[in-house]
C-alpha positions as CSV (number, residue, x, y, z in Angstrom):
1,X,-0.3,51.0,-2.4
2,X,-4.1,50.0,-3.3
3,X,-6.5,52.3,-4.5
4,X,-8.1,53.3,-1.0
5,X,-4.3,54.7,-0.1
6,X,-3.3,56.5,-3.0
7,X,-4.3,60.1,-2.3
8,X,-6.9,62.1,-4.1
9,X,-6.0,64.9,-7.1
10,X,-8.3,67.8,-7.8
11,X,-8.0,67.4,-11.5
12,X,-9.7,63.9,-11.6
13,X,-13.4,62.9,-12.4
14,X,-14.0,62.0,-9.6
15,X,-13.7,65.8,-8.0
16,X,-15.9,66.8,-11.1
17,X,-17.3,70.4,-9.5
18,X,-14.0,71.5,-8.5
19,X,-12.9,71.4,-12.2
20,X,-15.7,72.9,-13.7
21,X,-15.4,75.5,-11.4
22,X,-11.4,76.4,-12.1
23,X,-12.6,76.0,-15.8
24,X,-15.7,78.5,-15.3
25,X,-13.4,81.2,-12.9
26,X,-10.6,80.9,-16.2
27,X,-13.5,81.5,-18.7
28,X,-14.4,84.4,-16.4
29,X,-11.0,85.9,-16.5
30,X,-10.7,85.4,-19.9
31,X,-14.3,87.6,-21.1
32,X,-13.0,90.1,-18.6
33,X,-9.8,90.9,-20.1
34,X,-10.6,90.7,-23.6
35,X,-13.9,93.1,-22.6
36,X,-11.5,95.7,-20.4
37,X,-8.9,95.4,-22.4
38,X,-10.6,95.3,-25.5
39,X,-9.8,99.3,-26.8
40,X,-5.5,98.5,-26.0
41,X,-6.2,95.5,-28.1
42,X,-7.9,97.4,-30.9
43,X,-5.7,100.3,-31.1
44,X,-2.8,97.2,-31.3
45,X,-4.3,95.4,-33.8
46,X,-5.1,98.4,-36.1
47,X,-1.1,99.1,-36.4
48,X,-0.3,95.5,-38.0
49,X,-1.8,94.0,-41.2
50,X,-5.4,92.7,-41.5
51,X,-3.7,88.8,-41.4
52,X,-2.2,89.2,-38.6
53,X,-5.0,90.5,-36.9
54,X,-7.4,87.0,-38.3
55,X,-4.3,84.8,-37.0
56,X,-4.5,86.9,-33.1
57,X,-8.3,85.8,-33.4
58,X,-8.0,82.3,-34.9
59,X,-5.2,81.6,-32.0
60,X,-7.2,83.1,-29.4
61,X,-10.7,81.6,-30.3
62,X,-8.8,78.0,-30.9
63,X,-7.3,78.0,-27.5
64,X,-10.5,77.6,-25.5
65,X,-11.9,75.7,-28.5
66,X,-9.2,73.2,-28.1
67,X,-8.7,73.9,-24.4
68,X,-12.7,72.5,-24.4
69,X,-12.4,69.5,-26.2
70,X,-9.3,68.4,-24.3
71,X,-11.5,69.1,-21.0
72,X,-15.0,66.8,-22.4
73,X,-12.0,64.3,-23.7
74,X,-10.5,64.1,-20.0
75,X,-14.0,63.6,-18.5
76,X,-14.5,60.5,-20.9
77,X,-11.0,59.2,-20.1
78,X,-11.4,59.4,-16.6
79,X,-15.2,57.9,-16.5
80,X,-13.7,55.2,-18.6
81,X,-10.7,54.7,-15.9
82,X,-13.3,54.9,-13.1
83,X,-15.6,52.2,-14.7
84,X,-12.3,49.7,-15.1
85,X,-11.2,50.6,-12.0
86,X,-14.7,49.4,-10.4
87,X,-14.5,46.3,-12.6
88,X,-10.9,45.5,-11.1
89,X,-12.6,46.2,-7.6
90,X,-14.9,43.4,-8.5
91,X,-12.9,41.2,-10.2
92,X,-11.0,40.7,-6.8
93,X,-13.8,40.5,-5.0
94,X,-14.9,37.8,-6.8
95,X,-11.6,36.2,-6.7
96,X,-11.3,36.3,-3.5
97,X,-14.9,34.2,-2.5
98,X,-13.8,31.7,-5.6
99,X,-11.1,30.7,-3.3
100,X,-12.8,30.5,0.1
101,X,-15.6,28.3,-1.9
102,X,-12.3,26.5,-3.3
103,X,-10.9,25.9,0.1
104,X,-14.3,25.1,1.4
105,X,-14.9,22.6,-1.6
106,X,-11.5,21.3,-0.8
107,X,-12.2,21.0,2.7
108,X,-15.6,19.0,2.4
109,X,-13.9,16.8,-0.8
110,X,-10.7,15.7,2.1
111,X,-13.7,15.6,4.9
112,X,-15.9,12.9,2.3
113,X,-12.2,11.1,0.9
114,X,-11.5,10.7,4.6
115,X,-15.1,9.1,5.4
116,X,-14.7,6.5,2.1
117,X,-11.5,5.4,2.9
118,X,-12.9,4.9,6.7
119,X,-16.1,2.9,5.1
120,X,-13.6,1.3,2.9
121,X,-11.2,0.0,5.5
122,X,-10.6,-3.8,4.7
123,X,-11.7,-5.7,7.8
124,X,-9.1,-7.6,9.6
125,X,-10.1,-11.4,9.4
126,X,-9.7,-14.1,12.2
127,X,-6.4,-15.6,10.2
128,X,-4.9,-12.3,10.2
129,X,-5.6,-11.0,14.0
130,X,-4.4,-14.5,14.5
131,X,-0.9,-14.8,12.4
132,X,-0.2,-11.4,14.1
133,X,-0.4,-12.7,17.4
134,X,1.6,-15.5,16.5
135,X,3.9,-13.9,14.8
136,X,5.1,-12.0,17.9
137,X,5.1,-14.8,20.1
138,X,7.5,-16.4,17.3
139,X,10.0,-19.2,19.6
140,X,7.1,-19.5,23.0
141,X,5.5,-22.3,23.4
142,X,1.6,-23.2,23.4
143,X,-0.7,-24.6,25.4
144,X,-2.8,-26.3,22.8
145,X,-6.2,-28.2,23.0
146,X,-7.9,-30.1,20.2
147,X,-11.3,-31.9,20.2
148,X,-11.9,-32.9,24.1
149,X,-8.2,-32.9,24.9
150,X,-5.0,-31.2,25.1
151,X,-1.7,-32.1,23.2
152,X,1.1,-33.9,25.7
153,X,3.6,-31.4,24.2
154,X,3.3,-27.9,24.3
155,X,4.7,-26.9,20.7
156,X,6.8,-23.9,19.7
157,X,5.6,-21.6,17.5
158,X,8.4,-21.2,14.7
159,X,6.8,-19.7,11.7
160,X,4.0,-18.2,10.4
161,X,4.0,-18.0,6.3
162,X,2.3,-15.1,4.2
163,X,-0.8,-17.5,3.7
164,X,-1.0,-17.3,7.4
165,X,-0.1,-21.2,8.0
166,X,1.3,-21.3,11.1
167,X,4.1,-24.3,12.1
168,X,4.3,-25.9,15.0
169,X,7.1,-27.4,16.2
170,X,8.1,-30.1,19.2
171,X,11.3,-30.8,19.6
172,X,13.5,-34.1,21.2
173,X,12.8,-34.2,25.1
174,X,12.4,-37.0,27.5
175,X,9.0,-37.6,27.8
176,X,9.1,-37.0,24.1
177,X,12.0,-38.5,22.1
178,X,10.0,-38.2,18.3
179,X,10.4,-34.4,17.2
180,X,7.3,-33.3,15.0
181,X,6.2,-30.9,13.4
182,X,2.7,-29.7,12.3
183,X,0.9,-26.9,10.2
184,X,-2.6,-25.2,11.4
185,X,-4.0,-22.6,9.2
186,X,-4.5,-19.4,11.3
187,X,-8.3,-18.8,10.5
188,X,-8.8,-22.1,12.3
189,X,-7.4,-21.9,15.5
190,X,-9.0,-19.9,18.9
191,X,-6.1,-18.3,20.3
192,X,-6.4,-16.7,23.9
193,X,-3.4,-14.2,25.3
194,X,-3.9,-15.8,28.7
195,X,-0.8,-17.2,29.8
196,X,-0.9,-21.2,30.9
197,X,2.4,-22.2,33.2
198,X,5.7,-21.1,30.6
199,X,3.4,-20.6,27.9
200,X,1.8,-16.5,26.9
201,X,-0.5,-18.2,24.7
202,X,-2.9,-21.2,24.5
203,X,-4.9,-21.9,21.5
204,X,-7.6,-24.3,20.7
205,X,-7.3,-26.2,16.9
206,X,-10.5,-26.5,14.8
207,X,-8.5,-28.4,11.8
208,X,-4.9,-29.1,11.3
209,X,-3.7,-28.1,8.0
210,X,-1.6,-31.2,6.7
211,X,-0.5,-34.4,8.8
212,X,1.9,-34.4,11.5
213,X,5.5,-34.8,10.4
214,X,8.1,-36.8,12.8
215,X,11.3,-35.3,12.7
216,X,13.3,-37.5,14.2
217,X,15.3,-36.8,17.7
218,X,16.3,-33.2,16.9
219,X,15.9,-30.5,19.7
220,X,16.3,-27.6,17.7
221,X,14.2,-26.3,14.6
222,X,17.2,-25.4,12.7
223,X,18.2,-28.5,12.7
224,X,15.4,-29.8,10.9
225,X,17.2,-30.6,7.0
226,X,20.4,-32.6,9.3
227,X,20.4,-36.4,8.9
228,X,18.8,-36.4,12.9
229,X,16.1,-35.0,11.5
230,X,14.9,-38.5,10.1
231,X,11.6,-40.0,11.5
232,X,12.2,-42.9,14.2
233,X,10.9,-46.1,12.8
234,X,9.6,-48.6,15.1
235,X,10.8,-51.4,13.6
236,X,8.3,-54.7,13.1
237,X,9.0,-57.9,11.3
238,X,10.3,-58.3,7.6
239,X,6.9,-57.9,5.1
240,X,8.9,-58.4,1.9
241,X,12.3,-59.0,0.2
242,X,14.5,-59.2,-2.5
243,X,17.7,-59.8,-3.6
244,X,19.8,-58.5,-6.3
245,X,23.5,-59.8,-7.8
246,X,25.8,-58.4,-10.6
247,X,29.3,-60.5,-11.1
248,X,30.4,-60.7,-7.1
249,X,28.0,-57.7,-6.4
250,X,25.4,-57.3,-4.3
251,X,22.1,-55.4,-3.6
252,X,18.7,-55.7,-1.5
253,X,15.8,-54.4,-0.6
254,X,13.9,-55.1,2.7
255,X,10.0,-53.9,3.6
256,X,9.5,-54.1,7.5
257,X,5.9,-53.4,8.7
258,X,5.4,-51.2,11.9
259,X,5.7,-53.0,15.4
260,X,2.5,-51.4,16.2
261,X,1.0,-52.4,13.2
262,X,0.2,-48.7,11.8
263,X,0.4,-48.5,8.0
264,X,3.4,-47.4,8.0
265,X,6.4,-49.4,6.5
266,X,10.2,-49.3,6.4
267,X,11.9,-49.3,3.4
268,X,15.9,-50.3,3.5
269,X,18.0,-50.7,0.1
270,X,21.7,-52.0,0.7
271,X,22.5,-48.7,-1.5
272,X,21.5,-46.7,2.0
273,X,18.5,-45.6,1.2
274,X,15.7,-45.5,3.8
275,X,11.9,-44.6,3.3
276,X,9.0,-44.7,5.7
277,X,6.1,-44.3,3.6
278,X,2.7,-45.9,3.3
279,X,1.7,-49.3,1.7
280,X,1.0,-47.8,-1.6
281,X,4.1,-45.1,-1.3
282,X,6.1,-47.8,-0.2
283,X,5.4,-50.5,-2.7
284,X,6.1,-47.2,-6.4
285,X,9.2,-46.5,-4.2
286,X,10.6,-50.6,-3.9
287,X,9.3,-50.9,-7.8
288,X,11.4,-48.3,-8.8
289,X,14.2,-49.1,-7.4
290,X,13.9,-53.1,-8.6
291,X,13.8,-51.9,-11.9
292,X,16.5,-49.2,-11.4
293,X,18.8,-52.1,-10.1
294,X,17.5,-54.4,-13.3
295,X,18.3,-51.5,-15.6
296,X,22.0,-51.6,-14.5
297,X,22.3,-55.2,-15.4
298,X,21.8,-57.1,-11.8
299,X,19.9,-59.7,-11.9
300,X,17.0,-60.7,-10.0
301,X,17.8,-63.3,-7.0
302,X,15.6,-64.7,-4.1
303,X,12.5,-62.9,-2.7
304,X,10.1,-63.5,0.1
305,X,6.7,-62.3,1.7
306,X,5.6,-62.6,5.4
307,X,2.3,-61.5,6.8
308,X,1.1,-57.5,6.3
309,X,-1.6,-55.9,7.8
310,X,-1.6,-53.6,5.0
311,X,-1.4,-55.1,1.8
312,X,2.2,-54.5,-0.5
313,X,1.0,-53.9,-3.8
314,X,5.0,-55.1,-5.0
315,X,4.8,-57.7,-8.1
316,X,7.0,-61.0,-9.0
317,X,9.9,-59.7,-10.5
């Protein structure tokens, strides 16, 4: 129950004439019957002893003495009540605007957070909007243009890295037995959703991000680590040679050139190993084998050179 239901009493300050008026019609009553029964109280007082008698007075004059006091001390109380009670009244009030300024100050600090993080929104880049798209065309192929033409082979997409390099994959077909692969880096490709024959997507490359990588005659990209997955050589004729022997044991190394004379060489060791490299890959990877084979005690046997293109940068051993 708040103060404006509890229900009014005729004995508080606040009904302040209503008490002084019970108080006056008392005081009234109480001159009257000490003036009309004055002569009964006389001729009662005059049979007991003198101290009696000044206790009857003291008691009678104390009583509305005392019954005073009490009365101005009530008055004081009650003022005192009514000025706290006013005080609560405005301490709620003001309570109550502090929180609708703190839900308005709360309201205006979401309203400008909301407008910072809108102003503050990282932009999506070119890579980005573009490894997205990629990403969810992941195993389609695509039509893809570069310079003034298009590639023979429309590639698959097969993955798209967090540094938004994408890889591009062909695999084994007839028209094209070489698988490859290749990686473009997303912020430099064009990329159209406009479908072109089996492919959603076709996509024009700025700059290729690394050199094309053959990949043998695989058809399938998870097949990429098997042994199919080794480049096709083209084999030309025999650039350089040399034979190695160990008590009845034999070893070799053969350099074939390209048959289309590309720098591109052919590296066979009778141990199985075979690299197509460059001519300076190719000539650290015979060296290191030569002296691998010298270090295990075989000893150094005939040796030839034929014509190169591309000079072998191998020494006499």
């Amino acid at each position: 129950m708040n103060a404006a239901e509890k229900p009014s009493a005729w004995w508080t300050y606040e009904n302040f004439p209503t008490r002084w008026a019970i108080v006056v019609f008392f005081g009234i009553a109480w001159l009257l019957t000490i003036v009309l029964l004055f002569s009964d109280f006389a001729r009662v007082l005059a049979t007991r002893p003198w101290w009696e008698d000044l206790i009857v007075a003291i008691a009678g004059v104390a009583v509305p003495i005392l019954a005073w006091l009490e009365l101005r001390h009530s008055a004081v109380a009650n003022t005192l009540r009514d000025d706290a009670n006013r005080e609560r009244r405005r301490a709620n009030i003001l309570s109550e605007e502090n929180a609708e300024l703190a839900a308005e100050l709360d309201a205006e600090r979401n309203k400008q957070l909301a407008q910072i993080a809108a102003n503050t929104r990282r932009v999506v880049s070119p890579a980005e909007r573009n490894a997205e798209i990629l990403r969810r065309h992941i195993g389609a192929c695509l039509s893809v243009t570069e310079g003034q033409g298009a590639w023979p082979t429309a590639p698959l997409v097969v993955a798209v890295n967090e540094a938004n390099i994408a890889t591009l994959f062909a695999p084994s077909v007839g028209s094209n037995p070489q698988a490859w692969c290749i990686q473009v880096d997303c912020g430099e490709l064009e990329i159209a959703e406009i479908p072109q024959g089996a492919c959603p997507l076709r996509a024009r490359v700025l700059r290729r991000y690394g050199p094309l990588v053959p990949l043998g005659e695989i058809t399938r990209w998870e097949d990429r680590n098997l042994p199919a997955a080794a480049p096709i050589f083209n084999r030309g004729g025999n650039a350089h040679y040399l034979l190695f022997s160990r008590q009845g044991e034999a070893r070799s190394l053969y350099v074939y050139t390209s048959a289309d004379g590309s720098n591109s060489f052919l590296l066979e060791a009778s141990t199985g190993e075979r690299i197509v490299a460059d001519n300076v890959e190719i000539s650290k990877r015979f060296v290191l084998l030569a002296i691998d084979y010298l270090a295990s005690g075989f000893s150094r046997g005939n040796s030839g050179t034929s014509g190169s293109p591309h000079r072998l940068y191998i020494p006499m051993f």
